[in-house]
C-alpha angles and dihedrals in degrees: 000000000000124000120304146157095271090056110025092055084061089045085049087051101050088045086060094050089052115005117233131245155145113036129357124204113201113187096232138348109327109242116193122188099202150077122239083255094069094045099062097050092062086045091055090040084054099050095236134128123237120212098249088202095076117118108253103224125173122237127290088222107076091215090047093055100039086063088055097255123158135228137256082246091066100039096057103039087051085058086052099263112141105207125014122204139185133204130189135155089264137044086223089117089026111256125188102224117049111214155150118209090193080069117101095206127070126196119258090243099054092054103120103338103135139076096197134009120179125201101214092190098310103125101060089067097052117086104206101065099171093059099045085049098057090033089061093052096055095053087051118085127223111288090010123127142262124203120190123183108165125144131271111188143011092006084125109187095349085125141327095288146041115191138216115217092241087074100064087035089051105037088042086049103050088046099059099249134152108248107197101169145351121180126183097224121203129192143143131254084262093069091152100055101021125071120257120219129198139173130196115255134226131169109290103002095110090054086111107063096022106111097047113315090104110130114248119268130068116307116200123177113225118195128189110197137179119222105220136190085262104042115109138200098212118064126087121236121224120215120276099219082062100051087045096060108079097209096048089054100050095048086047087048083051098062090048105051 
């Protein structure tokens, strides 16, 4: 999915609410579809301050750059972070870290080395969920940050998996994180030149138009989560909808008692 305006003015704001810093993961190679220009006109939108020091590079992808776009580089370091990394299962955008989040196993260097990764639409394209999830867990440090932005609806075929909200809210729930923020994002292909639109979500608001009644256009959920001394990798979470329904959960309490 890249970076654009519908998801980096949430990132800004929630680097306003808690500043950024230390070491940024990106899951794969950052991709950013606009100019300095534009950046700091959300920034300015959001209220927050860039850190003018940042190195202005252009971006790795030569179109990219050509249009005067700038790189994820660029983009983190002007939101205070002081080194920005990427991983992905091949070296083929450079990367700096090589690997695979089917795998069960993590290296011993990547166990909570990071303060913020961000997921900039990576996981819906690896098959072993369960293992990316708890992998990621593992890189982020205590009290360090997750960002998730993965599609929701009419993304056919953009990778294995499209995701409803409920499943970061519940995961993240069951889990003991900190959810900050999620927001069902919608937008159209022309996400350069069209207006985005987004709403905060919480469980249940979205009963109404979920069995067909969404507007037209792309809808992506974006979550914005907090690792905490309690939070675990391990448990599996069961559906909100479900523990939400009384007669379902007492008959579920009933079978296990």
């Amino acid at each position: 999915m890249g970076f654009i305006r519908a998801n980096t003015i949430p990132i800004l704001k929630e680097h306003k609410r808690r500043p950024f810093s230390g070491t940024v993961l990106c899951l794969g190679q950052p991709e950013v579809y606009f100019d300095l220009d534009h950046l700091r006109r959300m920034a300015w939108t959001v209220k927050v301050e860039l850190d003018v020091s940042a190195p202005i590079l252009p971006s790795h992808n030569t179109h990219f750059a050509s249009l005067g776009y700038i790189s994820g580089e660029t983009l983190f370091k002007s939101m205070g972070f002081d080194s920005v990394l990427s991983l992905d299962c091949s070296d083929f955008e450079g990367a700096a870290i090589v690997y695979d989040l089917n795998n069960p196993e993590l290296p011993d260097e990547l166990l909570e080395k990071f303060d913020v990764i961000i997921d900039h639409g990576t996981i819906e394209h690896v098959f072993h969920i369960p293992n990316a999830l708890q992998n990621l867990f593992r890189m982020l440090k205590p009290g360090g940050r997750m960002i998730h932005s993965s599609p929701t609806s009419n993304l056919v075929d953009h990778g294995f998996y499209m995701f409803s909200p409920t499943f970061f809210y519940d995961f993240y729930e069951t889990k003991n994180w900190e959810i900050n923020n999620i927001y069902v994002v919608s937008m159209t292909p022309r996400q350069e030149t069209e207006p985005f639109f987004y709403t905060e979500y919480e469980p249940g608001s979205f009963d109404s138009v979920s069995y067909g009644a969404l507007s037209p256009g792309m809808y992506f959920t974006l979550s914005f989560l907090t690792k905490t001394t309690q939070s675990t990798g391990h448990l599996i979470p069961q559906q909100g909808v479900y523990k939400r329904d009384q007669p379902w959960l007492k008959g579920n309490l009933s079978r296990q008692s």
